[in-house]
C-alpha positions as CSV (number, residue, x, y, z in Angstrom):
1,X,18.1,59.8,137.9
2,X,14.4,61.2,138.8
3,X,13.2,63.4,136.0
4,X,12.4,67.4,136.8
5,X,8.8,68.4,137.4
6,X,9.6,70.6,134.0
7,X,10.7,67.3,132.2
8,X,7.5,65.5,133.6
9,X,5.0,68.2,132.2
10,X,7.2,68.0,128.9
11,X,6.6,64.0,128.9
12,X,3.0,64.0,130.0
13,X,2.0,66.3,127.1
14,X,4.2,64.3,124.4
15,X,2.0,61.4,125.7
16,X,-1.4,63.3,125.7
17,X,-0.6,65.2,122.1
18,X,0.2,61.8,121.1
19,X,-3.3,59.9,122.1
20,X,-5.2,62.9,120.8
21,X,-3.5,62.8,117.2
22,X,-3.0,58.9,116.5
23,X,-5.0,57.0,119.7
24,X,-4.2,53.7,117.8
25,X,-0.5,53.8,117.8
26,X,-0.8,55.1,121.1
27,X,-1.8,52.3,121.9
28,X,-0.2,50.0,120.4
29,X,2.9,51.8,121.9
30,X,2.1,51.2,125.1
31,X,3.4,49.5,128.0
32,X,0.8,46.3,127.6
33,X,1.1,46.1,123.8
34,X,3.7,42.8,124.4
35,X,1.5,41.0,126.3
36,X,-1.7,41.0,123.9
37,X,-0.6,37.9,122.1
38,X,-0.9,34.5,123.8
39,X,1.9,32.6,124.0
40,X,0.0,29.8,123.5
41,X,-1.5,31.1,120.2
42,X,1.9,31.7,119.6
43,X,3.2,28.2,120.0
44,X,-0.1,26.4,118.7
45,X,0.2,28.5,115.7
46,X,4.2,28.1,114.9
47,X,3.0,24.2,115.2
48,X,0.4,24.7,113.0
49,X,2.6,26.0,110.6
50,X,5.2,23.0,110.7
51,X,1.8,20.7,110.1
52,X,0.9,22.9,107.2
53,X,4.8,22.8,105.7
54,X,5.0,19.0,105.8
55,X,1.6,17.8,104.6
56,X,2.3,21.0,101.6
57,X,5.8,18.9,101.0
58,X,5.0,15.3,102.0
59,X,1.7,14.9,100.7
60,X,1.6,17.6,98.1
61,X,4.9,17.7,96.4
62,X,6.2,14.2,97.2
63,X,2.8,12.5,95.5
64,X,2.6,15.3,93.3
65,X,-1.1,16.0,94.2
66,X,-2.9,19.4,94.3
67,X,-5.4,19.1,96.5
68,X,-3.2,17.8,99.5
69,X,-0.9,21.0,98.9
70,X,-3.4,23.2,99.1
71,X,-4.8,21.6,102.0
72,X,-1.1,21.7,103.7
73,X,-1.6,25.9,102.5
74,X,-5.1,26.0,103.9
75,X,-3.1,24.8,107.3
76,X,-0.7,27.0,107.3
77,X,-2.3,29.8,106.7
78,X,-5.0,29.1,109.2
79,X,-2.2,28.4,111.9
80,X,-0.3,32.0,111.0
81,X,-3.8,33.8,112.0
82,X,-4.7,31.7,115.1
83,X,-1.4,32.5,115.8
84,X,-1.7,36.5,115.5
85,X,-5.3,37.0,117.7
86,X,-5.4,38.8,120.1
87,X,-5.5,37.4,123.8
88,X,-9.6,38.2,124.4
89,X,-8.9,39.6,128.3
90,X,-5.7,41.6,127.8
91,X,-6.6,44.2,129.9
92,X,-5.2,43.7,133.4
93,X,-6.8,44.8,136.7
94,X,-4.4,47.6,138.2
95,X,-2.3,46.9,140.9
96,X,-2.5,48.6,144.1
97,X,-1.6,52.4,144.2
98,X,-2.0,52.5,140.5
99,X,-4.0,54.7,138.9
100,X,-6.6,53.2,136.5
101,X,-7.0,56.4,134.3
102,X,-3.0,57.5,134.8
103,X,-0.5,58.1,131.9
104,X,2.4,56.2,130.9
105,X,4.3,58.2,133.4
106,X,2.6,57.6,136.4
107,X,2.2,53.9,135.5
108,X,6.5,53.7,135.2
109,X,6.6,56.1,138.4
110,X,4.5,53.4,140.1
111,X,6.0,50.4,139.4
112,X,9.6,52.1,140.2
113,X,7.8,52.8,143.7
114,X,6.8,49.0,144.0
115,X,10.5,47.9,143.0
116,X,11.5,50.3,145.9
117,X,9.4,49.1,148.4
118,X,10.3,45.4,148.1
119,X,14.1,46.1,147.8
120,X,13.4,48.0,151.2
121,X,14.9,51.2,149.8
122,X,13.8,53.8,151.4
123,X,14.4,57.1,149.9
């Protein structure tokens, strides 16, 4: 069920107040904030992190030496935080009859528009 144009105005100025008080969460909250991390950061990262656990527990704990534990360490934590950046070209081109500059609103109004046209629903 469509929203009312009195609803819409309500929702774009929820959105606006909330870019103009905290543009950061705003941000974050938004509909691309999923798709910043790369999944293959992701994966190379949890990998990273197995690497790290088993030299840290075969090298370090089974021989009982420091310096390979706190090389495993050194591992891990270096996987964890390749794991968290950032993808570097996150920001997508806009698709057609989107608005570059548009709100959350118009962005959900045109993708619903997009799912209609290639069901062939017509209004």
């Amino acid at each position: 069920m469509p929203l009312s144009e009195h609803e819409q105005k309500m929702l774009e100025q929820l959105e606006k107040q909330l870019h103009e008080e905290d543009p950061k969460f705003a941000d974050s909250m938004g509909a691309d904030a999923l798709r910043r991390f790369s999944t293959r950061h992701i994966v190379l990262g949890v990998l990273g992190v197995i690497v790290g656990l088993l030299v840290l527990l075969l090298g370090g704990v089974q021989f009982s030496n420091i310096f390979v534990g706190v090389v495993g360490f050194l591992i891990m934590g270096a996987s964890v935080y390749y794991g968290t950046l950032r993808r570097a070209g996150h920001m997508r081109t806009p698709r057609s009859g989107h608005k570059p500059g548009g709100g959350f609103l118009s962005k959900l109004e045109s993708r619903w528009e997009e799912r209609r046209k290639e069901q062939g629903g017509g209004a």
